[in-house]
C-alpha positions in Angstrom: -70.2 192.6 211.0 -68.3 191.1 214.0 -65.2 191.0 215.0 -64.5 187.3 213.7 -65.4 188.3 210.1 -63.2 191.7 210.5 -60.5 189.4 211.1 -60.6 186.8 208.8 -61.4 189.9 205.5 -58.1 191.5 206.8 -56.6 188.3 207.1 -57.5 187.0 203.7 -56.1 190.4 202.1 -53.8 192.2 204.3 -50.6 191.0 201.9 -52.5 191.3 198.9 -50.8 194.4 197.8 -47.5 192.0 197.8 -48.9 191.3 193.8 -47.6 194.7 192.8 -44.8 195.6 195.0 -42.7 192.5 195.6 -39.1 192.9 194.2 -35.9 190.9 194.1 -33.0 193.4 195.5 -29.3 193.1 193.8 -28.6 191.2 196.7 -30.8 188.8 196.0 -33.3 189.6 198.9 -37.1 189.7 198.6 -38.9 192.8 199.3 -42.8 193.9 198.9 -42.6 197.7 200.3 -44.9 199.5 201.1 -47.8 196.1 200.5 -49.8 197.6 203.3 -50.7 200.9 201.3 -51.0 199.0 197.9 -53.1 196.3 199.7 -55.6 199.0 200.7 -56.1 200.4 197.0 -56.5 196.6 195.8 -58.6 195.6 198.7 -61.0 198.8 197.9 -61.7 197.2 194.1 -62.3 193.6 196.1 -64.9 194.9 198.8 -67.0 197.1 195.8 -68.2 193.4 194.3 -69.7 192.5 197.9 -71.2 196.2 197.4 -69.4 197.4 200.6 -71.0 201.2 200.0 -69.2 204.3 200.7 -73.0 206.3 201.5 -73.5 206.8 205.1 -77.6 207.2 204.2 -79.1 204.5 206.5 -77.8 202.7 209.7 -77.4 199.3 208.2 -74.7 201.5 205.7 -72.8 203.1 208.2 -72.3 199.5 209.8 -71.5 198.1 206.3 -68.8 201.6 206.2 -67.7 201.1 209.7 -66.6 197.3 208.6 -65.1 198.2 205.4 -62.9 201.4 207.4 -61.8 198.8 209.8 -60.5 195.7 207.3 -58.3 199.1 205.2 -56.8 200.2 208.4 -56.0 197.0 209.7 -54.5 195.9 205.8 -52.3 199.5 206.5 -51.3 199.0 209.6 -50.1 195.2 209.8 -46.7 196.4 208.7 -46.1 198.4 211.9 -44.8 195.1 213.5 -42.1 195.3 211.0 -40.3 198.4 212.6 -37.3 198.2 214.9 -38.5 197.6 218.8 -36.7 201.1 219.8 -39.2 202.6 217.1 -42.5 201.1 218.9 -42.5 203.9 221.5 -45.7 205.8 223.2 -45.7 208.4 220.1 -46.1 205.8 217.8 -48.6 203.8 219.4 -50.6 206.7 219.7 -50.2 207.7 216.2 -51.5 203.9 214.8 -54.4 204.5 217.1 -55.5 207.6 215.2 -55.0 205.6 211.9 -56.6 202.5 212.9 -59.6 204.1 214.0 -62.2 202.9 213.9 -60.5 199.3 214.4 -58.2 199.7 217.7 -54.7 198.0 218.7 -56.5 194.5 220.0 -57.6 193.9 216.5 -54.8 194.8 214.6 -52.6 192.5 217.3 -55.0 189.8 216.5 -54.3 190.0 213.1 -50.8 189.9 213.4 -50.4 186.9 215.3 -53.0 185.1 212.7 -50.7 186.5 209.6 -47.7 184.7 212.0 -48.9 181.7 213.3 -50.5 181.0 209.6 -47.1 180.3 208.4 -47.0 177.0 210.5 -43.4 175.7 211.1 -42.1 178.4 210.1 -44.2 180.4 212.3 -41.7 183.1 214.7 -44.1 185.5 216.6 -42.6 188.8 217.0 -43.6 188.6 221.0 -41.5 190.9 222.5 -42.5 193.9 219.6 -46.6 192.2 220.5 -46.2 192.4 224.0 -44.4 196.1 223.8 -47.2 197.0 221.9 -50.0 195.7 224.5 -48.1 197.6 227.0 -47.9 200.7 225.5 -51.9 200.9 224.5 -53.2 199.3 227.6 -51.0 202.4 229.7 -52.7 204.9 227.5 -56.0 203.2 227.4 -56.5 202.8 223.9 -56.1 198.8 223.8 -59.7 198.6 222.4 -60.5 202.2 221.9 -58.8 205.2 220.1 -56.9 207.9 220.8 -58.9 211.1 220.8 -58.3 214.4 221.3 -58.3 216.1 225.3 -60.8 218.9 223.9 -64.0 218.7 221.8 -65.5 220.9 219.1 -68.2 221.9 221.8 -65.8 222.2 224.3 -63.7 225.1 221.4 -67.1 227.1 221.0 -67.8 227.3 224.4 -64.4 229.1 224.7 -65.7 231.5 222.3 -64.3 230.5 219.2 -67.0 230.1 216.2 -68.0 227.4 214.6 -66.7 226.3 211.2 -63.7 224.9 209.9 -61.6 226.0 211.6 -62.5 224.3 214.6 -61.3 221.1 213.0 -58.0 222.5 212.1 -57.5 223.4 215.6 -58.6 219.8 216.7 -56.0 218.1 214.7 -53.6 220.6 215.4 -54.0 219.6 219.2 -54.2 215.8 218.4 -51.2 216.2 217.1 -49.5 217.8 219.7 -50.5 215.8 222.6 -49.6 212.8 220.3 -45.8 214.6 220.0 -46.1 214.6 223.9 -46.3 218.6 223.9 -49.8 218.5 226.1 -50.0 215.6 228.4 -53.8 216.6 229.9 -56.9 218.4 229.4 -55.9 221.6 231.4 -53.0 222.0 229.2 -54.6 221.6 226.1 -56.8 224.8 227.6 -54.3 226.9 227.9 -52.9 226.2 224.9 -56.3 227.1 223.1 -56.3 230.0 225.2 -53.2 231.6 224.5 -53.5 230.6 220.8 -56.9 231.3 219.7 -58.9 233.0 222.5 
């Protein structure tokens, strides 16, 4: 499952869910909103007759899960382009990296530009919302990678908190903070757990 055929499957569905959602507005103008999510439930039905499996049992399924993960995030995310530039800010950006994951912002760029350029003439890159975007990951390091969280679940034990749940919660309680721009390091995120939970 490389990279090439990750592209071309999101590619060949990410405006699928346009079937169901595209309207024609009193004022006459086209809309499909929303495609990206509707494209997701649509693509689902599409990848179960290549018997894309959801069970995680072997290694080669995990790949085959990995794959299908990536093509649905990518189909949900394309429509981020579409927000104003002021809106593509270092919050956001982090927050599509959560929901990408585990496809990153290189691929979903890569799709964008393909979905663009494939209109021919009519092709209009957005390049200053691209090139905002690039910026953004690359000073956050999360161009190719995700955007994780500054603690671990080890890291929450061994500050004497016990395992379970719980520890999850806390996790994506922290994610979210740092993602708000509440904790900007690993230290803070400490005492923050600290304070909270220790």
């Amino acid at each position: 499952y490389n990279d090439k055929l990750t592209l071309m499957i999101s590619a060949f569905c990410h405006d699928i869910g346009k079937i169901n959602t595209t309207e024609i507005q009193e004022d006459g103008k086209i809309t499909s909103y929303n495609h990206g999510k509707e494209g997701v439930t649509i693509t689902k039905s599409f990848l179960k007759k290549f018997e894309f499996p959801i069970s995680l049992k072997t290694e080669a399924n995990q790949e085959k899960f990995k794959f299908k993960q990536k093509v649905l995030n990518l189909i949900q995310g394309h429509e981020f382009v579409f927000r104003s530039l002021k809106d593509i800010n270092l919050k956001s950006i982090k927050q599509l990296s959560v929901d990408l994951k585990p496809a990153n912002i290189k691929e979903l760029i890569r799709l964008i530009k393909a979905d663009q350029l494939g209109r021919g003439e009519d092709a209009n890159l957005d390049i200053e919302k691209i090139k905002k975007m690039e910026k953004l990951a690359l000073s956050e390091n999360i161009y190719e990678s995700d955007y994780t969280c500054f603690l671990g679940g080890r890291d929450l034990i061994e500050m004497g908190l016990k395992r379970g749940e719980k520890i999850g919660q806390i996790l994506a309680e922290l994610l979210k903070m740092q993602i708000n721009g509440k904790i900007n390091d690993r230290e803070a995120a400490i005492v923050y757990i600290q304070k909270k939970y220790v």
